[in-house]
N, C-alpha and C positions, 0 to 999 in steps of 0.2 A: 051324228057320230061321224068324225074324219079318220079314212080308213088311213092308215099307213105310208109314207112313199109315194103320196096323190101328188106334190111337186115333179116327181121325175118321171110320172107315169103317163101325167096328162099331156097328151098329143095336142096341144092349140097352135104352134108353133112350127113353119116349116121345118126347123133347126131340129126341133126337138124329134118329131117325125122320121127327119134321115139318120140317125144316130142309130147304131146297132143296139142289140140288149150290153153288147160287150162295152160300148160309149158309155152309155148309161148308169150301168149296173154290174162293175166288173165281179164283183161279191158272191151275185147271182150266177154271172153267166157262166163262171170257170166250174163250179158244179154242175151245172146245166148239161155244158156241153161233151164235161167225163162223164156222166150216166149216160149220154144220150150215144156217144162213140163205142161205150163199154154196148149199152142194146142193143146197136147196128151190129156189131163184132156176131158176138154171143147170138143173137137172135137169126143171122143169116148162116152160119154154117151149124145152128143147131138145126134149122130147117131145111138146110142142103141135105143134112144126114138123113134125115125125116124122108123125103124126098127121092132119095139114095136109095135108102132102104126098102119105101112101098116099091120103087120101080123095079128093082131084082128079085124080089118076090113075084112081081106079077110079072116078069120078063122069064124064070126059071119055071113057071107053070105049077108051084105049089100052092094048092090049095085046099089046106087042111080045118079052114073055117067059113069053107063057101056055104053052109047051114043057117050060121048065124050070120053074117055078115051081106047077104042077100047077091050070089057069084059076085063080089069085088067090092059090091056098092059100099060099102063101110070105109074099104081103103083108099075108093076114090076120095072119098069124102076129105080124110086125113090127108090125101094127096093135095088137093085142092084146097083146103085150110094152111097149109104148109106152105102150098106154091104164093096164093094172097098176101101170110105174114111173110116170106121172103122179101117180096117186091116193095112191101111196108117197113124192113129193117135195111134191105139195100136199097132203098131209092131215098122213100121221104126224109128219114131220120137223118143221112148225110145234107140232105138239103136245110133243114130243121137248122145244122149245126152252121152252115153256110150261111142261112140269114139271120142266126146270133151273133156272128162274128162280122160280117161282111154291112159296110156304111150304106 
C-alpha cells in the first residue's frame, strides 16, 4: 500500500530536507499555521486568566474550600497545570509556526 504524498514527504534529498512545511506543502501549512497562532492566542491568556485568578484568591486569604481541596493543594495543582500549558502555548507553539514557515 502507497501512502499518500510519499514524493514530497520523503527526506532523501539535502534539497528536500531544507525546505519548510510552507516549500513543500503550501495547502497544508496555511491551515497549520492559523490553528496553531489561533492556540497560542486563546491558549495563553486563557491560562494567564487561570493563573490570575488562583493567585488573588490565594493572595486575598479566602479560603472557603480548604476541606476539600487539602489548604490550597487543589489550587496549586490548577496553578501549576495552567503555568506548564502557558509556557506550551507561549513558547513551543510560536516556535512550531517559525519552523513551518522558516527554510
Amino acid at each position: 500500500m502507497e501512502f499518500p504524498f510519499t514524493d514530497e514527504i520523503e527526506m532523501n534529498s539535502s534539497e528536500t530536507a531544507a525546505e519548510s512545511l510552507y516549500g513543500r506543502q503550501p495547502v497544508i501549512a496555511v491551515p497549520y499555521v492559523g490553528v496553531l497562532g489561533v492556540a497560542a492566542v486563546m491558549g495563553t491568556l486563557g491560562n494567564l486568566v487561570v493563573v490570575t485568578a488562583v493567585s488573588i484568591k490565594h493572595l486575598r486569604g479566602r479560603r472557603h474550600y480548604t476541606e476539600t481541596t487539602g489548604n490550597g493543594v487543589g489550587r496549586a495543582l490548577i496553578a501549576n497545570l495552567a503555568l506548564s500549558d502557558m509556557i506550551v502555548t507561549a513558547v513551543i507553539n510560536p516556535l512550531a509556526i517559525a519552523g513551518a514557515l522558516v527554510d
